[in-house]
N, C-alpha and C positions, 0 to 999 in steps of 0.2 A: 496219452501219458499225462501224468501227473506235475505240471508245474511246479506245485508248493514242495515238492522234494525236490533235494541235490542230488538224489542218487539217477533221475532220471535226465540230469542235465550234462553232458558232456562236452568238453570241448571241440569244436570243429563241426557242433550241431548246429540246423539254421531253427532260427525262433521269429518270434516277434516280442518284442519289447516294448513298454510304456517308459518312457522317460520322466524326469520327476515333474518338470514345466509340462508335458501333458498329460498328466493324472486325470484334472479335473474335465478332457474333451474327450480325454479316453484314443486319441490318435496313436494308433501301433506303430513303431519302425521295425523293419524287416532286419536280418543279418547273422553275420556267425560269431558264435560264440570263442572270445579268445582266452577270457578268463572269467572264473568263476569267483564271486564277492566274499558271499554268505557262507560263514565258518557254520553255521550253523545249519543240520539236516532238515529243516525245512523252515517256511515262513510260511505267515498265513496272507503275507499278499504277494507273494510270487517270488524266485530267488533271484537275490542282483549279481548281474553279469556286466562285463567288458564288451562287447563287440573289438572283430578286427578293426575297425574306423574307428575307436575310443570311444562310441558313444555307451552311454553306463544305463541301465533299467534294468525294470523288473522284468523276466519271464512271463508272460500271458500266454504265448499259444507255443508248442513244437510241431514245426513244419515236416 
C-alpha cells in the first residue's frame, strides 16, 4: 500500500513511522495509528499521524 495517500491509512493500522528528530538517520518507530494529521489526500513525504503513545511522524511503511 501506498503511504503518501490518506485513503490508505486508517486508524487502528500498525505502520512505521519517522519522527521529525530522525529524518536525517532515517530510524523507523513502530506503532498504531490513533490519529490521522494531514487534511490533506496525500503528501509527497508520507502522511502525519498520532500514534497511540503520542509520538507524531510520517507514515513510511504499513505493516
Amino acid at each position: 500500500m501506498d503511504n503518501k495517500n490518506r485513503k490508505n491509512i486508517t486508524i487502528g493500522l500498525k505502520v512505521m513511522i519517522v519522527k521529525k528528530e530522525d529524518q536525517r538517520t532515517g530510524k523507523l518507530t513502530e506503532g498504531i495509528v490513533k490519529d490521522i494529521l494531514t487534511k490533506s489526500f496525500n503528501h509527497p513525504h508520507g502522511i502525519k499521524v498520532r500514534l497511540e503513545d503520542g509520538t507524531v511522524g510520517r507514515v513510511k511503511e504499513i505493516k
